[in-house]
C-alpha positions in Angstrom: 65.8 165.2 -92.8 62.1 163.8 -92.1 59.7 166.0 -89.7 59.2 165.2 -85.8 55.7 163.6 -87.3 53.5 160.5 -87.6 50.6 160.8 -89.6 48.3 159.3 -91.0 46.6 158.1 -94.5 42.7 158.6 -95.2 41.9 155.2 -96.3 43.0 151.8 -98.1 45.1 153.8 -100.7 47.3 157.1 -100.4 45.5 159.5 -102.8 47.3 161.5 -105.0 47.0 164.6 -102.8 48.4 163.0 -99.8 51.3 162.0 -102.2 51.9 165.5 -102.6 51.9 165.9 -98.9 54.3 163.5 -98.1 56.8 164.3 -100.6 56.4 168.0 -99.5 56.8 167.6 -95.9 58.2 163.9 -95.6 57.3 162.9 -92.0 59.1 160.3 -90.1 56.4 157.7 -90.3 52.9 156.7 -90.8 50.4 154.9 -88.0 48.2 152.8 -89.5 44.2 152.1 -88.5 41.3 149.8 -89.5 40.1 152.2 -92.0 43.8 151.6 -93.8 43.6 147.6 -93.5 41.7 145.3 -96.1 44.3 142.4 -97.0 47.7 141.4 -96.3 48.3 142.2 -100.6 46.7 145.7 -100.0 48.6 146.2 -96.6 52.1 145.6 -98.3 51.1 147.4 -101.1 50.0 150.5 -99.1 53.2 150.4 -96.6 56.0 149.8 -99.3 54.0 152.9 -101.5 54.7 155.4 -98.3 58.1 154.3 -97.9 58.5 154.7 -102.0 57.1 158.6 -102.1 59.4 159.4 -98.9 62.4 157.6 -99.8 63.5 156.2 -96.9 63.3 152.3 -96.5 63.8 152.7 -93.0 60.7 155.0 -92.5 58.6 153.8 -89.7 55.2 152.2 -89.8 53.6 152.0 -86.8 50.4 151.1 -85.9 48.5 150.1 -81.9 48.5 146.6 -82.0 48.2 145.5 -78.5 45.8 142.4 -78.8 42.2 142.1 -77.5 40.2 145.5 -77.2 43.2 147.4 -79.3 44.0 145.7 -82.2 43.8 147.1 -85.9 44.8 144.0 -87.5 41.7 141.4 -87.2 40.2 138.5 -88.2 40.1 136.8 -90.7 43.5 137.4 -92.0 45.1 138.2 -88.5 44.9 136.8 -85.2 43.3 139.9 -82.6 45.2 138.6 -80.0 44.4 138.8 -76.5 44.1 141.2 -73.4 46.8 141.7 -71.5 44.8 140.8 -68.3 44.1 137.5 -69.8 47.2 137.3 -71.1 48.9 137.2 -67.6 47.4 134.5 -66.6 49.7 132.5 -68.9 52.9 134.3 -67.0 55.8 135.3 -69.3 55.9 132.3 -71.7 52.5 133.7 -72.4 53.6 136.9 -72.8 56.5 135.5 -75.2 54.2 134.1 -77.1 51.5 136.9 -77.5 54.1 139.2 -78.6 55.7 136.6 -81.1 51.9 135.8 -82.6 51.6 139.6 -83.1 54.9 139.9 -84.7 54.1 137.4 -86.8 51.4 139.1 -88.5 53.1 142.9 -88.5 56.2 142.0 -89.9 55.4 140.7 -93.1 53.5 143.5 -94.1 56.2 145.9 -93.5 55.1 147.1 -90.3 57.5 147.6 -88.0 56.6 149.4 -84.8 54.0 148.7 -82.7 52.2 150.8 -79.9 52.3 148.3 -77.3 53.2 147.0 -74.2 51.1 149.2 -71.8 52.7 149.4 -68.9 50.1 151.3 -67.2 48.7 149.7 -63.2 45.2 147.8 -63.8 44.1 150.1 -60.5 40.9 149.6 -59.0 38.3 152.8 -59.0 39.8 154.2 -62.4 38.4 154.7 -65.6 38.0 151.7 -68.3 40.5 153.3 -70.7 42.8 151.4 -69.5 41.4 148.1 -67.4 42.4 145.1 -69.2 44.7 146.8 -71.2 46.9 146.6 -68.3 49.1 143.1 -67.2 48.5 143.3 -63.6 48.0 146.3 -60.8 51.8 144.7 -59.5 54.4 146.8 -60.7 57.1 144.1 -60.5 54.2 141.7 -62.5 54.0 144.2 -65.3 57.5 145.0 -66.0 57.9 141.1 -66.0 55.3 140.6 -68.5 56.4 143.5 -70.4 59.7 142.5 -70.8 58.6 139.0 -72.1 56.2 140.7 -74.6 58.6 143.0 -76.0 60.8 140.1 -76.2 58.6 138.3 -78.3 57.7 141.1 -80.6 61.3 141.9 -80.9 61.7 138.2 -81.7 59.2 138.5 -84.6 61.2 141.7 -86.3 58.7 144.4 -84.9 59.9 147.1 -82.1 57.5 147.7 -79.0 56.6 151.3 -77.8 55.7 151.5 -73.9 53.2 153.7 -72.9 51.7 155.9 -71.3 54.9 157.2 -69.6 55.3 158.0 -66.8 52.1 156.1 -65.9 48.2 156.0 -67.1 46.8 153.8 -64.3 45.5 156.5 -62.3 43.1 158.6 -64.5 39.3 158.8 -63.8 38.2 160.1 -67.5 39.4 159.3 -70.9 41.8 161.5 -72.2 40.2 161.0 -75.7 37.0 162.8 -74.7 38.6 164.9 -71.7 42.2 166.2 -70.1 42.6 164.1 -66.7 44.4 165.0 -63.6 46.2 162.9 -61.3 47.1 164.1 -57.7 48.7 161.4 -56.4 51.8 162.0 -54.4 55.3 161.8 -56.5 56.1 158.7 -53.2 53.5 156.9 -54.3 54.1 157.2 -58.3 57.8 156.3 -58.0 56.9 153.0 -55.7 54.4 152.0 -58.4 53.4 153.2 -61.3 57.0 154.6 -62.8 58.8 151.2 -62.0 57.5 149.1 -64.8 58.8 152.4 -66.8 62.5 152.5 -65.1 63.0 148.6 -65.3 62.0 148.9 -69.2 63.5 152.3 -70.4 65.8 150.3 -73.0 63.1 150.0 -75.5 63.5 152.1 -78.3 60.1 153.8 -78.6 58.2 155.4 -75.7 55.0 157.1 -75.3 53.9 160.1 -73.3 50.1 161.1 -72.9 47.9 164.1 -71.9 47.3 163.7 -68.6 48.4 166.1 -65.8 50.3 164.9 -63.3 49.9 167.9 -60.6 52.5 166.6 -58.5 55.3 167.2 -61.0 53.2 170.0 -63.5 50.1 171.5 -62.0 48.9 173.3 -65.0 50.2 171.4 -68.5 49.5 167.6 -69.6 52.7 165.4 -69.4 53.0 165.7 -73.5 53.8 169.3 -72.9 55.2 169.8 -69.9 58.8 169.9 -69.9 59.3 169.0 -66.3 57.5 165.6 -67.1 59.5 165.2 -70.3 63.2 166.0 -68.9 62.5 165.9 -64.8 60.9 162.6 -64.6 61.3 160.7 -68.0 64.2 161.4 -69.3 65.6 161.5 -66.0 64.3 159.6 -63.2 63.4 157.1 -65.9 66.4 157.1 -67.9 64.5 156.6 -70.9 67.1 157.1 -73.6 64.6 155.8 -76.7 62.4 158.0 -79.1 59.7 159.9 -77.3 56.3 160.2 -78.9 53.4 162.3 -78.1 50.0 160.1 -77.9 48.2 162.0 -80.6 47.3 165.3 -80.4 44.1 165.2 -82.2 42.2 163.7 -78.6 40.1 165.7 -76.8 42.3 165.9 -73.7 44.0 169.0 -75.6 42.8 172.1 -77.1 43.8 174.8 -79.0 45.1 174.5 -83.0 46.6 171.8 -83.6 49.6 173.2 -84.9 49.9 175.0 -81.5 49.1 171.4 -79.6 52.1 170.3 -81.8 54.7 172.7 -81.2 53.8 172.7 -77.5 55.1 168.9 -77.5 58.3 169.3 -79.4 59.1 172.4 -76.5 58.7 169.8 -73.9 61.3 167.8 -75.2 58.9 165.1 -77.1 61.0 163.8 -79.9 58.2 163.0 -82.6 54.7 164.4 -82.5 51.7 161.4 -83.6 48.7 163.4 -85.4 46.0 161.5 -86.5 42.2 161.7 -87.7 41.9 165.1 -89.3 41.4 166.7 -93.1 44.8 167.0 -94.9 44.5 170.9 -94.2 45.3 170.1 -91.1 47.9 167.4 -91.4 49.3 170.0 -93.4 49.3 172.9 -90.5 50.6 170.5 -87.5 53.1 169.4 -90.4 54.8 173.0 -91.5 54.4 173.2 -87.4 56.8 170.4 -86.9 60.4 170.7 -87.0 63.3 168.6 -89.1 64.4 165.9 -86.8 68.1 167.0 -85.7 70.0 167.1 -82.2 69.1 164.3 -79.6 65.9 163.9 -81.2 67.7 162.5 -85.0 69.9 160.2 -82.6 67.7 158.4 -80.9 65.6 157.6 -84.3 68.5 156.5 -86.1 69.5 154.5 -83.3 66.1 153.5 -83.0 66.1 152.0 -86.7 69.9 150.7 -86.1 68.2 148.4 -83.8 65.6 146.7 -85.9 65.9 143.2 -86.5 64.4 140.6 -88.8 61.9 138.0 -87.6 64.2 134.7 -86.0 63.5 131.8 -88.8 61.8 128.6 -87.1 58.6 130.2 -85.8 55.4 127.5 -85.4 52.2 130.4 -85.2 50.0 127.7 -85.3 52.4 125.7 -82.7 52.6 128.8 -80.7 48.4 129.6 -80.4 48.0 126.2 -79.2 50.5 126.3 -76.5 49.1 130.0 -75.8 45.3 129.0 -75.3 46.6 126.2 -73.0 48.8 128.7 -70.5 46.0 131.2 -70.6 43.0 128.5 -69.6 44.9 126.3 -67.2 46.7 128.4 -65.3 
C-alpha cells in the first residue's frame, strides 16, 4: 500500500535519486509548485513519469490552484484565474464557471486534485493570509459559492479539497511564519465559520491547518490535535472525505519533521502533505509515515472511485467571456 504522504519533486524533472525515493517509499501522491511547471508537454511529461515509477494510475497529483493570489499554473499557457472575492461578485454562475476554467487547464495535464475552495470567513481585523482568498465573510454566501465552484471543477474532471477545516478566518498571523491561536467561543465558531464546512463535508478531500483553536485544544494546532480531528471534524462536521494535513514544513510547527508527521497521523489526519525540504528529509517524514490501511485506505479509494472525466462540450473561451461580464457588471 502507498504511505499517508504527499510530497514533492525539486524541479522541472524527477532526478534519478528522487526516483529511488519514490519507488522505495511510494507515497500517495505528489503536490505540484511553480518551480515544477514550464509547459503543458513538460507538465504531462513530469505527472505521467510519477505515476510510471509508483505504479499506480490512480496516484494523486495535486497542486493549490485556487485562482488569483494562489495559483501555480500561470500565464501564458494557463489562465490565473481570479480571487474568490472578486469572483463572488459574479454569484454562483461565476463560481461555475471559475472552477470549470480551472479544470480545464488541470485536467489535461493529469492533474487531478486541487487545493481549493477555501471556505474560510473574509473577517475584518484578521491577517491577509487569507483576505480575498475568502468568497464572502457570510457563511451561507460561501458555502453557496463553494458548492458551485466545486461543481464546476468537478465538471472539468478535477476533485476540489476544502480548507482550512474547521475554519481559517479568524487568525491574526500567518501560520507559515508563526503558530496562531484562536479564542473565539465554540457558539460563535459553529454559527459561522464551521457552516460552510458542515454544508460541504461531501467533498472527497479536506484540509486541516496549524492553528489552535483553544476553545476545543488549548495546547496542540488542529493538524495534531485529536479533539479537532475526531470531536469537531469528523464529528460535528461529518466530514467523511480524505483528511490532509496543510504541510508540515510551515513555521506554525516545530520540532523534526518526522515528529510533526507522526503527530498528524495520531490525530486521526488521514495523509500527511510535506513539502520544501532536501530529500533527506522527505526521506525521514517518509519512513515516519505509515502504509495507508483502516479508515484512512477507504476513504482514498473511495476518494479515487469518485473521479470523473471532464463533461465533453466545454467553450473556455465561451466561458471567460461570460465570466468577465458577471464579475464587472454585477
Amino acid at each position: 500500500m502507498p504511505r499517508a504522504l504527499i510530497t514533492d519533486i525539486a524541479g522541472s524533472r524527477i532526478s534519478a535519486s528522487e526516483r529511488s525515493f519514490l519507488r522505495a517509499f511510494d507515497p500517495l501522491g505528489i503536490i505540484l509548485f511553480r518551480r515544477n511547471i514550464v509547459d503543458p508537454a513538460q507538465v504531462s511529461e513530469l505527472v505521467a513519469s510519477f505515476r510510471d515509477i509508483v505504479g499506480r494510475d490512480e496516484a494523486p497529483v495535486m497542486i493549490d490552484q485556487e485562482g488569483g493570489r494562489v495559483a501555480r499554473l500561470g500565464e501564458p499557457h494557463w489562465w490565473p484565474g481570479l480571487p474568490p472575492a472578486t469572483i463572488a461578485r459574479g454569484g454562483g454562475r461565476a463560481a461555475w464557471l471559475a472552477g470549470r476554467l480551472l479544470a480545464h487547464d488541470m485536467a489535461p495535464l493529469g492533474i487531478d486534485v486541487t487545493c481549493a475552495p477555501s471556505l474560510d470567513l473574509r473577517l475584518a481585523g484578521m491577517d491577509d493570509v487569507i483576505g480575498d482568498r475568502a468568497f464572502s465573510h457570510d457563511p451561507d454566501r460561501v458555502s453557496e459559492l463553494g458548492a458551485a465552484f466545486i461543481d464546476g471543477l468537478g465538471a472539468g474532471g478535477v476533485q476540489a479539497t476544502i480548507k482550512h477545516m474547521p475554519g481559517h478566518g479568524r487568525v491574526t498571523v500567518d501560520p507559515h511564519d508563526s503558530l496562531p491561536r484562536v479564542d473565539t467561543a465554540l457558539a460563535v465558531l459553529r454559527e459561522q465559520d464551521f457552516i460552510p464546512f458542515r454544508r460541504l463535508s461531501a467533498c472527497p478531500f479536506g484540509m486541516v491547518p496549524h492553528v489552535v483553536y483553544t476553545v476545543v485544544d488549548n495546547r496542540n494546532p488542529a493538524s495534531a490535535s485529536p479533539a479537532v480531528v475526531r470531536r469537531i471534524i469528523r464529528g460535528e462536521l461529518g466530514f467523511a472525505g480524505v483528511l490532509l494535513s496543510d504541510a508540515i514544513d510551515m513555521g506554525a510547527l516545530s520540532g523534526p519533521h518526522d515528529a510533526r508527521a507522526r503527530s498528524c497521523i495520531a490525530a486521526g489526519v488521514d495523509v500527511v502533505m510535506h513539502c520544501n525540504q532536501t530529500l533527506e528529509v522527505r526521506e525521514r517524514v517518509a519512513a515516519a509515515t505509515p502504509e495507508l490501511a483502516g479508515s484512512a485506505l477507504e476513504r482514498v479509494t473511495n476518494a479515487a472511485a469518485t473521479r470523473r472525466p471532464p463533461q465533453s462540450g466545454f467553450d473556455p473561451c465561451g466561458a471567460r467571456a461570460e465570466l468577465t461580464r458577471l464579475v464587472t457588471t454585477s
